[in-house]
LUMPA-490000 format. One record per atom (N, C-alpha, C): residue number from 1; residue in one letter; chain; atom name; x, z, y. Coordinates in steps of 0.1 Angstrom, whole numbers. Atoms other than C-alpha are relative to their C-alpha. Layout:
<rs>
<fipa = NUM&guba = A&mido = A&torlo = CA&xx = X&zz = Z&yy = Y>
...
</rs>
This chain:
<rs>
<fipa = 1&guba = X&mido = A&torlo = N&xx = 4&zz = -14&yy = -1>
<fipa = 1&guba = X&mido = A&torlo = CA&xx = 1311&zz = 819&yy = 618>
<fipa = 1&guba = X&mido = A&torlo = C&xx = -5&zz = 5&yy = -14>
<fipa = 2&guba = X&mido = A&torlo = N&xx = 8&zz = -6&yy = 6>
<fipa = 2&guba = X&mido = A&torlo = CA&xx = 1305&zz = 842&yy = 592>
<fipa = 2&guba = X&mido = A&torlo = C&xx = -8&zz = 5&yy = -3>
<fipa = 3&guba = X&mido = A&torlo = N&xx = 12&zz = -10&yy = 6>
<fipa = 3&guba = X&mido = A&torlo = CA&xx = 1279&zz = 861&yy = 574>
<fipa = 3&guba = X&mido = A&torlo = C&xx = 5&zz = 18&yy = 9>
<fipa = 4&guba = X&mido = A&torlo = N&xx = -2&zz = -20&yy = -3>
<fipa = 4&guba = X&mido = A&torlo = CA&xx = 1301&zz = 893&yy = 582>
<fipa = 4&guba = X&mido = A&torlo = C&xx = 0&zz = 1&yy = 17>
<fipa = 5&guba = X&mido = A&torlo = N&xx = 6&zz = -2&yy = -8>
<fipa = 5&guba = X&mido = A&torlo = CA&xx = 1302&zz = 887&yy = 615>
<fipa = 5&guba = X&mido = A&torlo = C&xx = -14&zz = -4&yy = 7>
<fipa = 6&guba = X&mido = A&torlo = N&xx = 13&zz = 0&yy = -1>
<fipa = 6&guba = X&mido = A&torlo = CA&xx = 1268&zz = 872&yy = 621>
<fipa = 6&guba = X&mido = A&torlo = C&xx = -5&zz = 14&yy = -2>
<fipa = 7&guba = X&mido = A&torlo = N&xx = 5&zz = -19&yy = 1>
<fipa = 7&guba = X&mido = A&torlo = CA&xx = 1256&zz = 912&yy = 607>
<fipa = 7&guba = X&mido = A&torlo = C&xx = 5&zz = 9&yy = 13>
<fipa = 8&guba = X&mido = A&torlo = N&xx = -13&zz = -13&yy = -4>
<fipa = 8&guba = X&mido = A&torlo = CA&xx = 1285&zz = 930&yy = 631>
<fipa = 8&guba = X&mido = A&torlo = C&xx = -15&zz = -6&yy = 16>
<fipa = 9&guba = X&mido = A&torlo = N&xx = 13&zz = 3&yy = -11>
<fipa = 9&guba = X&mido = A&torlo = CA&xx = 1260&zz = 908&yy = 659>
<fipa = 9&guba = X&mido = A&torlo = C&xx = -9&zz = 3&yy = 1>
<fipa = 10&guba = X&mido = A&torlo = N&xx = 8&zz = 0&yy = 0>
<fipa = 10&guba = X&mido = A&torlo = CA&xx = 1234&zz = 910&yy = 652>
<fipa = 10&guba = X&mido = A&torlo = C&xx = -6&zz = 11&yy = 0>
<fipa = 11&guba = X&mido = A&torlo = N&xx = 0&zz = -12&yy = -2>
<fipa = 11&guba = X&mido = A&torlo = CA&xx = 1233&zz = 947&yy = 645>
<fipa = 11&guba = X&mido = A&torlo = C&xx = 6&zz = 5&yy = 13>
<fipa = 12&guba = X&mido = A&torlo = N&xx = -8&zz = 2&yy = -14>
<fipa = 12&guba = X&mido = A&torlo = CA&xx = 1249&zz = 951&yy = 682>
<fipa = 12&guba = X&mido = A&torlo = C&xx = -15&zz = -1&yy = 8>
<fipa = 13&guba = X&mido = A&torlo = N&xx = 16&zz = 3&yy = -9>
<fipa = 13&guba = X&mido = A&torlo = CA&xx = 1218&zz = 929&yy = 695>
<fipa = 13&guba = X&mido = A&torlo = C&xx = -13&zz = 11&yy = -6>
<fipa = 14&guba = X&mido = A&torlo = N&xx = 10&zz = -12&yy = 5>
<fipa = 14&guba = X&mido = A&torlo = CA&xx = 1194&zz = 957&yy = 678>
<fipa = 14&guba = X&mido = A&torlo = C&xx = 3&zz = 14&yy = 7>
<fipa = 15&guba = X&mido = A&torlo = N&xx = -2&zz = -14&yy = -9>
<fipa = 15&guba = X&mido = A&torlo = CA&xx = 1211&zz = 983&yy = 692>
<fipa = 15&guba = X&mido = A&torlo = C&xx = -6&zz = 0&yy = 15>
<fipa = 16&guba = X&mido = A&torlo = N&xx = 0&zz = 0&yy = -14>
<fipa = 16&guba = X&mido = A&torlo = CA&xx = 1212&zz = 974&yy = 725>
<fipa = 16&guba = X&mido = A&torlo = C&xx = -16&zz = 3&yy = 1>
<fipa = 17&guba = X&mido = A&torlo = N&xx = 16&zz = 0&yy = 5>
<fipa = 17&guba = X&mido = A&torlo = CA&xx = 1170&zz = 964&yy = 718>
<fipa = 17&guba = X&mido = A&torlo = C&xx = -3&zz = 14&yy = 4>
<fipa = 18&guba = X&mido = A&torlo = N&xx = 1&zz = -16&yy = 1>
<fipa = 18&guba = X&mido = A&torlo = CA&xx = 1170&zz = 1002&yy = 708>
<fipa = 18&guba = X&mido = A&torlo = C&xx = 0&zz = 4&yy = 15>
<fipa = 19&guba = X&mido = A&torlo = N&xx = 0&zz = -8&yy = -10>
<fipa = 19&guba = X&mido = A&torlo = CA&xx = 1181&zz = 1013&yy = 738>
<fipa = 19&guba = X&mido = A&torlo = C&xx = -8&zz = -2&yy = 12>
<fipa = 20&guba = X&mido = A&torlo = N&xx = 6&zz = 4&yy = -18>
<fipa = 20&guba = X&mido = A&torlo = CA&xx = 1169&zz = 992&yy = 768>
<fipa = 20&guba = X&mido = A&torlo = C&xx = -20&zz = 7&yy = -5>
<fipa = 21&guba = X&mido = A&torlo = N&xx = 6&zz = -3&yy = -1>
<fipa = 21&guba = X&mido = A&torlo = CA&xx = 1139&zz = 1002&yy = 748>
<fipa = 21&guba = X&mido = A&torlo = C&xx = -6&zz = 14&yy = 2>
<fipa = 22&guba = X&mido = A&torlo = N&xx = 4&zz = -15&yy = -1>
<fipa = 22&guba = X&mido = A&torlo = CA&xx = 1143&zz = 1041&yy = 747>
<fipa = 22&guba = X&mido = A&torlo = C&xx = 1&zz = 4&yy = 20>
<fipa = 23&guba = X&mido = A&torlo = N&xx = -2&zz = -8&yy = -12>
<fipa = 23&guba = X&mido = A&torlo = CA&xx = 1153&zz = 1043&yy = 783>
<fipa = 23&guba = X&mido = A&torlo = C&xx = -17&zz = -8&yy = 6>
<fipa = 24&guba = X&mido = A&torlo = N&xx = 10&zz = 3&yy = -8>
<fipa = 24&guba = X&mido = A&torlo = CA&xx = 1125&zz = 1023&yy = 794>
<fipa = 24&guba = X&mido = A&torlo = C&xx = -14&zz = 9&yy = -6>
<fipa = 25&guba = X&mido = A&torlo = N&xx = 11&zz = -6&yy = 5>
<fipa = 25&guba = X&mido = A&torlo = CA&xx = 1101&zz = 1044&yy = 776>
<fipa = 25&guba = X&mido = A&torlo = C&xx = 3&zz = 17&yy = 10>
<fipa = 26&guba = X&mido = A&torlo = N&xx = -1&zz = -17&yy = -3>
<fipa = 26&guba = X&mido = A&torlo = CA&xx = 1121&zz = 1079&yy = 790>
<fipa = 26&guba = X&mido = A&torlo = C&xx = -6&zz = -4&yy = 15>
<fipa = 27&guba = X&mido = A&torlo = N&xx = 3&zz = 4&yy = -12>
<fipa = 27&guba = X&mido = A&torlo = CA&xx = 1111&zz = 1059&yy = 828>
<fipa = 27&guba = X&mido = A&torlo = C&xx = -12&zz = -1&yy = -2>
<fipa = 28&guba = X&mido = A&torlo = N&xx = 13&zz = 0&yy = -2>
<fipa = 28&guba = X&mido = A&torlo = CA&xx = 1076&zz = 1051&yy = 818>
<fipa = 28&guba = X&mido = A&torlo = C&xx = -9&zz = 15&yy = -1>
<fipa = 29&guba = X&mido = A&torlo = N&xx = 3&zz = -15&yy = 1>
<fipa = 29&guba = X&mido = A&torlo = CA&xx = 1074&zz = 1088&yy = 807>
<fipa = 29&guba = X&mido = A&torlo = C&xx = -3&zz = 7&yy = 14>
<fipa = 30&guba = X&mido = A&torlo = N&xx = -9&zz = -6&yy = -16>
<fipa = 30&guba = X&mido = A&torlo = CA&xx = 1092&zz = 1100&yy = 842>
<fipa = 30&guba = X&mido = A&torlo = C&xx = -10&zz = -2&yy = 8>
<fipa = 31&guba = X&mido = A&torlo = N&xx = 10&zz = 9&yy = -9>
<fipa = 31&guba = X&mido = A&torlo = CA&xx = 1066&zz = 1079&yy = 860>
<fipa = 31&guba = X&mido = A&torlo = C&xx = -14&zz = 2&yy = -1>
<fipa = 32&guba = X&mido = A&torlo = N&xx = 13&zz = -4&yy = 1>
<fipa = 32&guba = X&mido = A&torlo = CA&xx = 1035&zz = 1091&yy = 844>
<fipa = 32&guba = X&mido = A&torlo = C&xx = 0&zz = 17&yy = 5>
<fipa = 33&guba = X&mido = A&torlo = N&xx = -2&zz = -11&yy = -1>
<fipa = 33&guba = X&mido = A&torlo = CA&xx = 1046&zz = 1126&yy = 847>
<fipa = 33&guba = X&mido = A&torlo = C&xx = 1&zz = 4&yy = 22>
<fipa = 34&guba = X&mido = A&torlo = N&xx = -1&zz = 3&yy = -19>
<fipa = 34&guba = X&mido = A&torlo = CA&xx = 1054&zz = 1122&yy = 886>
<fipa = 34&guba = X&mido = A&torlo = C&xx = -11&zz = -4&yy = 9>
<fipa = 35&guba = X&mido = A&torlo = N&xx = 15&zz = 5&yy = -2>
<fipa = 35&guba = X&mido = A&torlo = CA&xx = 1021&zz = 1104&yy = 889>
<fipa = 35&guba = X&mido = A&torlo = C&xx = -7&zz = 11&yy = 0>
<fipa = 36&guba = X&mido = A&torlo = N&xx = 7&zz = -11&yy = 4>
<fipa = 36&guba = X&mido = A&torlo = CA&xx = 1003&zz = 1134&yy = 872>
<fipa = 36&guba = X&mido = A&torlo = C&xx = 2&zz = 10&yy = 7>
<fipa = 37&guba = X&mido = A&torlo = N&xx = -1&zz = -10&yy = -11>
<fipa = 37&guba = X&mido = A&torlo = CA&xx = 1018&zz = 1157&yy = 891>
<fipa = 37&guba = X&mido = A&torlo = C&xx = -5&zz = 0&yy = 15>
<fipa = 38&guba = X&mido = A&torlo = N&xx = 4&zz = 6&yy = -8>
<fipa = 38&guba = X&mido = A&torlo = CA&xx = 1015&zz = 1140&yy = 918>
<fipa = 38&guba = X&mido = A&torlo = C&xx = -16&zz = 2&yy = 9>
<fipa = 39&guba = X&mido = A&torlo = N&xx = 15&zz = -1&yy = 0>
<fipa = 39&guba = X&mido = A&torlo = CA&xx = 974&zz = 1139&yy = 915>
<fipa = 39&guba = X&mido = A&torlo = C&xx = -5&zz = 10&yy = -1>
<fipa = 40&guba = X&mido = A&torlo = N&xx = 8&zz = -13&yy = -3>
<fipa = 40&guba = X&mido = A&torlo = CA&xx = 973&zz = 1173&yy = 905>
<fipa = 40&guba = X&mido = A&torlo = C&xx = 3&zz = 11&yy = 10>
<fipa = 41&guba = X&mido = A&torlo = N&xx = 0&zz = -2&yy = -15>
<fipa = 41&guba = X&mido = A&torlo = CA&xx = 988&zz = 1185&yy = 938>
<fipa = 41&guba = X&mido = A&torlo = C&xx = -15&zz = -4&yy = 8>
<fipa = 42&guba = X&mido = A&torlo = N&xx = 9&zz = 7&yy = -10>
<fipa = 42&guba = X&mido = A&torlo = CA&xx = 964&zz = 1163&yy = 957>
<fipa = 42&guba = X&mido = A&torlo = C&xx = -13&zz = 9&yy = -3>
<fipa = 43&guba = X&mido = A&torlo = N&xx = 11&zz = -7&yy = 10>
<fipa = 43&guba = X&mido = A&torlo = CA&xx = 936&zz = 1175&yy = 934>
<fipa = 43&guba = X&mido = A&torlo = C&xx = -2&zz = 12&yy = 8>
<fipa = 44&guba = X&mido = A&torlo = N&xx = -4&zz = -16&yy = -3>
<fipa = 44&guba = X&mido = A&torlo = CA&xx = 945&zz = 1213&yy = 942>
<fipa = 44&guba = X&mido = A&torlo = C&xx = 1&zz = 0&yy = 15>
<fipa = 45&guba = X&mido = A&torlo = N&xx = 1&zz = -1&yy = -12>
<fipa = 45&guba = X&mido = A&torlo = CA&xx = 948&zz = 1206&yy = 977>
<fipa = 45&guba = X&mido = A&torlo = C&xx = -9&zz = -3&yy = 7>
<fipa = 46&guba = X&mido = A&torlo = N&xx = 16&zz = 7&yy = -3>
<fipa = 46&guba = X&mido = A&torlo = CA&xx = 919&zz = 1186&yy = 986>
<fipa = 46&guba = X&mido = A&torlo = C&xx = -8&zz = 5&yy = -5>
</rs>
């Protein structure tokens, strides 16, 4: 195995990283927001 592909991988495995990290951030977002709302219903109604 090369150097050149070793990089083509490895940059690949980063990416991916990247993503599973952005989406799981756009869900822990989703999730606080849904929460929040959530609470301030209750809040406002009770």
């Amino acid at each position: 195995m090369d150097s050149e592909s070793l990089t083509y991988i490895v940059s690949l495995v980063v990416l991916f990283l990247l993503l599973c990290a952005a989406v799981i951030l756009a869900v822990a977002s989703g999730a606080v927001d849904v929460v929040t709302d959530y609470y301030g219903l209750v809040s406002l109604g009770f």
